[in-house]
N, C-alpha and C positions, 0 to 999 in steps of 0.2 A: 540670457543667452540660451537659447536653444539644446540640448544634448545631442553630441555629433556621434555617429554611428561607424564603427571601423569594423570593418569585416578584414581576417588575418586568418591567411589561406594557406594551408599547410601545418603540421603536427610535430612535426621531428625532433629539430633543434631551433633555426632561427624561429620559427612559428611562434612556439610558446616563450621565448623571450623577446618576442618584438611582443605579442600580445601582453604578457605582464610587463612589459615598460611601458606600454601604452596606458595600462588603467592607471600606473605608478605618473605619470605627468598627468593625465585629466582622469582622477578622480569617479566624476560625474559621466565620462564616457562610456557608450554604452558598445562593449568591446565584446567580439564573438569568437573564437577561433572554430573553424571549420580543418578536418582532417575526414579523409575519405577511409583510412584503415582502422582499424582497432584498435591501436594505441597510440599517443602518443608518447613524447618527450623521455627516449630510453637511447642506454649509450651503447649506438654501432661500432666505436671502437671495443668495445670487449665480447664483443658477440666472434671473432674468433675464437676467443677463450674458452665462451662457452660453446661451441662445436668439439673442441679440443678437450671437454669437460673438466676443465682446470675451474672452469663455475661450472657448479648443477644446476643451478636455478635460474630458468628463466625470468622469471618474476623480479629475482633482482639484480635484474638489466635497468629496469622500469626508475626511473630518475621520481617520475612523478606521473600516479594514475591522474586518470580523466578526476574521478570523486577530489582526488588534494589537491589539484590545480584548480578547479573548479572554488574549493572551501579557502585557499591561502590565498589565493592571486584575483579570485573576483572576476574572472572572465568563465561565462558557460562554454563547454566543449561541446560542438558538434560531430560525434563521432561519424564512422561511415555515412556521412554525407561526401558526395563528392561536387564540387563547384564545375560546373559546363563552362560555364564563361561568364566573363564580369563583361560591363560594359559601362564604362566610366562617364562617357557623356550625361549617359541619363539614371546615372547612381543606382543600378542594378543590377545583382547576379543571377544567373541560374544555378539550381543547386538539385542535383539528383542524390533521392534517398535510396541507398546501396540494397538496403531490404526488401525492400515494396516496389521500387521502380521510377517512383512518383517524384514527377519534378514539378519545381515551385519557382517562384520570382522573390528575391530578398532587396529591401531598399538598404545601400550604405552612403553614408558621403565618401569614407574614404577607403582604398583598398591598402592590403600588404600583402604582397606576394611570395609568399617563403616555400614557394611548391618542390622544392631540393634539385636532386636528380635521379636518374633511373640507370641499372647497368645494362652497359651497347651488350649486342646481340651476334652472335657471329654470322646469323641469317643462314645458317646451312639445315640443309633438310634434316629433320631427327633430334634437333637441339629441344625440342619441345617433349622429349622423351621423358618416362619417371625417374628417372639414374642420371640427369641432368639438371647442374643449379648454378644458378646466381648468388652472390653473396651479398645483397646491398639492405636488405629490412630484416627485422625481428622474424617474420614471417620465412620468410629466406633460409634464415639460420634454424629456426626450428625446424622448418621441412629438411633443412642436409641432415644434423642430428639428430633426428628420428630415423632418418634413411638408415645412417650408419646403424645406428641401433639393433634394428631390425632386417636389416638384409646382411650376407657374406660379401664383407668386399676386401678383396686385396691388394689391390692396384688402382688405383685412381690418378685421370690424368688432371692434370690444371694447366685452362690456357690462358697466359698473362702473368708475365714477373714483376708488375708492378704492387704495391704496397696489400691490396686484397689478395692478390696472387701468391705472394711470397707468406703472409699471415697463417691462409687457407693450406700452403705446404705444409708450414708447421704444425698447425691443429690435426693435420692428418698421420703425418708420420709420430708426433704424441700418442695415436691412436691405434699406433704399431703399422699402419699402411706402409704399402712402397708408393712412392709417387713419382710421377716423370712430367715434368715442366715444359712445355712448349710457349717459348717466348722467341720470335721471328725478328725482333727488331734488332736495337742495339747493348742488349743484355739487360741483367736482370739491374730490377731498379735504375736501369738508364737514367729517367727522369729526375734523379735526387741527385747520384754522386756518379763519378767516372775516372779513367786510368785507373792507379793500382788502386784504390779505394774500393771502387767496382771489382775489382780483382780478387780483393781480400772477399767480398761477397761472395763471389763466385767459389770461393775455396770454401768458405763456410757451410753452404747448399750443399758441395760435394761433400765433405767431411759429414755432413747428417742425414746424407744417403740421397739427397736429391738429385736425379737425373734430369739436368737441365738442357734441352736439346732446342738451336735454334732452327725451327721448321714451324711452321703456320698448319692450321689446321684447316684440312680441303674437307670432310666431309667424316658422319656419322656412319657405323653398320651397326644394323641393329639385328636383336633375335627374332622370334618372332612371338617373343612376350612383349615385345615393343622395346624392351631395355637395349640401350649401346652397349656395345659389347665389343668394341675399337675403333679410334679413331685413326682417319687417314691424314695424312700430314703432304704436305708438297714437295717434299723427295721420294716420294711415292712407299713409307712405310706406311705401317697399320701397327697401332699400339693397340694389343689388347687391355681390355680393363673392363671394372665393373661400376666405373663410376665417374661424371665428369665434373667439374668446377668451370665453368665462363667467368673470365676477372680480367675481361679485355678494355678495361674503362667505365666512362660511367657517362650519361648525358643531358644536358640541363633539362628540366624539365619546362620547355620554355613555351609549351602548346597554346594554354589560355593568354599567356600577354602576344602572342604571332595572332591569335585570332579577334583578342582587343583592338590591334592593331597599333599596337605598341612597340619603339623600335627594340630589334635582334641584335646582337654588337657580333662583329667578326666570329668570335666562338662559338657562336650558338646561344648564348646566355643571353637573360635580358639585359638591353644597354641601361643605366643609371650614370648619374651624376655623381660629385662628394657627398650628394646629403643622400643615393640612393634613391632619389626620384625618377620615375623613368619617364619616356617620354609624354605620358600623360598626367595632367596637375594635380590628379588627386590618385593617383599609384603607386605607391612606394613597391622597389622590392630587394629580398636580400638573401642571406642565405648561397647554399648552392643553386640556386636558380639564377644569380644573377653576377656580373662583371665584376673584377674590381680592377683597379689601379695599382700595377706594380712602382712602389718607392722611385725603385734605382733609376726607372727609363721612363715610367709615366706608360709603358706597353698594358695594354688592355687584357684581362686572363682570366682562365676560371680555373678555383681550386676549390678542391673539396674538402675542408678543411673546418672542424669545430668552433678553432675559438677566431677562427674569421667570419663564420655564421652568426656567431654570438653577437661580437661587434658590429655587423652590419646592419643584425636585427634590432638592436637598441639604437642605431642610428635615426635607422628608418621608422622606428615608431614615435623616438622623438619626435620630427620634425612632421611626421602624419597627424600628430596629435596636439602641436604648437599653437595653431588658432594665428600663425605668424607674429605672436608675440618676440620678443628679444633674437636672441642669436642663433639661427638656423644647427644642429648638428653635424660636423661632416667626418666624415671616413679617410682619416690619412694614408689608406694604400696601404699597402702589402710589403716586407721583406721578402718574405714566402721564409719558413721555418717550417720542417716539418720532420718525424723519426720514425723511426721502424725496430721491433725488435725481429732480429734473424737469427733463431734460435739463440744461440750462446752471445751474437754479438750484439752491439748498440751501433745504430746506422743512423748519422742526422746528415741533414744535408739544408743552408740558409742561402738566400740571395740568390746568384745568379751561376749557373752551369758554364762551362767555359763555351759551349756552343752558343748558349744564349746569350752572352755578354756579346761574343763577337758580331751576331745578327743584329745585337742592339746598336754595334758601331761602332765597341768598342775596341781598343789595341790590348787586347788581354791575352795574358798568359798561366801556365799553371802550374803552381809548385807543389810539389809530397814532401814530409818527413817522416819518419817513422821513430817514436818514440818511445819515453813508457809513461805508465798510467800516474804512477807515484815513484819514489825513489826505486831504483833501479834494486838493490841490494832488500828490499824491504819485502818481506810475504806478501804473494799477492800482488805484486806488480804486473802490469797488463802490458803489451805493446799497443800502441795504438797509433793510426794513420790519419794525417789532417794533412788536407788538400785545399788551399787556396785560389781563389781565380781573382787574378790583378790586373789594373790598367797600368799597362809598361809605364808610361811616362810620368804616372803622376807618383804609383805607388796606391793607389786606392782602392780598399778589398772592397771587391765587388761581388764576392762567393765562398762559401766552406764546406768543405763534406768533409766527414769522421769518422769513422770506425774502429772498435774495439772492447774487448769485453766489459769494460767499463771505464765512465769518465766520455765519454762521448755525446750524449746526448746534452747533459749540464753546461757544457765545453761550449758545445754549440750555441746554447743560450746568450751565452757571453757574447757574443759575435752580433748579436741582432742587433743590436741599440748602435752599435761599432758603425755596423753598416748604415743602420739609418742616417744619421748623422755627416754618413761620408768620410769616415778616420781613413788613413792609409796604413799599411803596415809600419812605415816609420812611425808615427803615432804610436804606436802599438806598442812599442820599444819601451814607450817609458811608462804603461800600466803595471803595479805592483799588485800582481796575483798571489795568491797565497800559497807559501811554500810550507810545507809539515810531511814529514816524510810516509804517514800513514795516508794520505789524499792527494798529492801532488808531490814532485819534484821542483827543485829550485829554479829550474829555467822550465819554465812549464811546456808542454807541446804546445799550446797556440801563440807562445813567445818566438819558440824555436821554429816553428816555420814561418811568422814575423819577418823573423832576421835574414834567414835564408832568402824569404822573397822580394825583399825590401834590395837587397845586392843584386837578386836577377832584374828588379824594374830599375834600376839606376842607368842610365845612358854611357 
């Protein structure tokens, strides 16, 4: 049998773990990964950290250079190359060399699509100024940290209270900044937790000097060194500052599978199946570039999200790489689980938002407690907030957000597999969590708001 050729597009994260699971099931595959930048496979969740110089070194961000990925896993790296477009009918990519210019035609039989995503743009005049950053690549991060570095800056705004946004707060006021937050929507971290959960958030921000102001940004002035120098906002202020952060989103990178001709799904992202296949038979794709399946409702979604890249990427190179031998691999959908630290606090948030439960159809409602972290009387005990979203009639937790100085994020975990499964808070009642006065209380908080919610969904 012939040696089948997989070309695995993209660098990041799913990239180089669809590419080493792919050489891991065939061996004899002759498996390429292409990435258009200068590094791959390094961790963007701690690249706040290192803006905030809580890490020095950029270097070890780097999970794995090109040279050890290339010696342990047996797939060549093609660095700044960047792929123009595949074209699946007739097992062909275009591939422009970043250096020199020079584009080539590569034959594969199969493709992987791990092209991630990029962060959205405000589109306003002067966003392209030097005093202006994105926070989504290594590249990224090293240009903000340098900035700081070397210029005076004492006020910087950030627009976007979502998880880059609120990160990028803290690395900066670490940094002794003042910083002022423009987020327009429905407060900060909307997307995770809400009511008093959200609330406690919002006191947190304040308390570490965050000026969180809900206004939208209308437009840049700049000096005429080119730097902004205030931003204007839609109640018609003007924030001075020396410095801005865009952390308004982020956007699949879905160019080459629209120009394959491979279907888009509602989000933007490429559409895929369970096993990740996309519309065309020999394309897999994964990662943030591509859909997945929420658990609770089967609702189509895109999250950005590591160890759902991970998983998808091992899905999709399985079954890219199967030859259709035995049992195809497939991706059983998403909880959504995911945290945040905001300064002092732990913020997670699993399942489903009460907004989005109720769009999905559901009869949901939402309960708080406010508890503590461990025995109440014990050093060190925390308060902490757990917010559940239920379907009234059944009793079935359908969602959780958490917060507090600790014990929140572990809490959370609990709750995944709850939900997968479909437990209801009565269920709940009769798990035996671990009570030790130095780590929990006897009636633990995700007991005690259980109980509480299990009486509000009772008819």
């Amino acid at each position: 049998m012939p040696k089948q050729r997989i070309a695995v597009i993209g660098g990041l994260a799913a990239g180089p773990a669809a590419a080493a699971h792919a050489k891991r099931v065939d061996p004899d595959a002759e498996v390429v990964l292409f990435e258009q930048g200068p590094h791959i496979s390094y961790g963007v969740c701690e690249m706040p950290f290192y803006v905030a110089d809580q890490i020095k070194d950029a270097a070890s961000l780097l999970v794995l250079t090109p040279e050890q990925f290339e010696r342990t896993r047996h797939v060549p790296v093609q660095l700044q190359q960047q792929v123009l477009g595949i074209h699946p009918k007739r097992c062909r990519l275009d591939v422009k060399d970043v250096a020199t210019g020079v584009i080539r035609e590569e034959r594969f039989d199969k493709f992987i699509l791990a092209t991630g995503a990029s962060a959205r743009r405000t589109g306003l005049g002067g966003e392209d100024a030097p005093n202006v950053f994105v926070h989504r690549s290594l590249n990224d991060a090293e240009a903000l940290k340098t900035h700081l570095e070397t210029h005076p800056v004492q006020h910087a705004v950030v627009l976007g209270g979502g998880f880059i946004g609120v990160e990028i707060a803290e690395a900066l006021r670490h940094r002794g900044l003042r910083v002022t937050m423009l987020e327009p929507g429905d407060g900060v971290l909307h997307h995770l937790v809400g009511g008093e959960v959200q609330q406690v958030v919002h006191d947190e921000m304040h308390r570490q000097g965050v000026a969180v102001r809900q206004e939208r940004a209308t437009g840049f002035e700049q000096a005429a060194d080119g730097q902004v120098r205030a931003v204007r906002t839609d109640r018609g202020e003007k924030i001075g500052c020396q410095l801005v952060v865009v952390a308004i989103g982020i956007t699949p990178n879905a160019r080459l599978a629209q120009q394959a001709g491979l279907r888009i799904g509602e989000t933007g992202a490429v559409a895929v199946d369970a096993h990740q296949r996309t519309s065309a038979p020999n394309v897999w794709a994964c990662g943030d570039c591509a859909e997945v399946a929420r658990v609770i409702d089967g609702k189509k979604v895109h999250l950005s999200l590591a160890h759902i890249a991970f998983h998808t990427a091992r899905v999709a190179a399985e079954n890219a790489t199967r030859r259709g031998r035995g049992t195809p691999a497939m991706f059983p959908g998403v909880v959504v689980a995911a945290g945040v630290k905001v300064f002092d606090l732990e913020v997670a948030g699993v399942g489903l938002r009460l907004h989005e439960a109720q769009a999905a159809g559901f009869d949901a409602f939402a309960e708080t407690i406010r508890h503590w972290t461990r025995v109440r009387i014990y050093p060190g005990s925390q308060p902490i907030h757990v917010r559940y979203v239920v379907e009234r009639r059944t009793g079935r937790l359908l969602g959780a957000e958490l917060a507090a100085q600790e014990g929140a994020a572990q809490r959370a975990n609990v709750l995944v597999p709850l939900i997968r499964n479909g437990w209801s808070v009565k269920d709940m009642n009769a798990l035996d969590l671990i009570y030790t006065p130095p780590f929990a209380p006897m009636h633990d908080p995700l007991l005690v708001a259980a109980h509480k919610a299990w009486k509000t969904a009772q008819p």
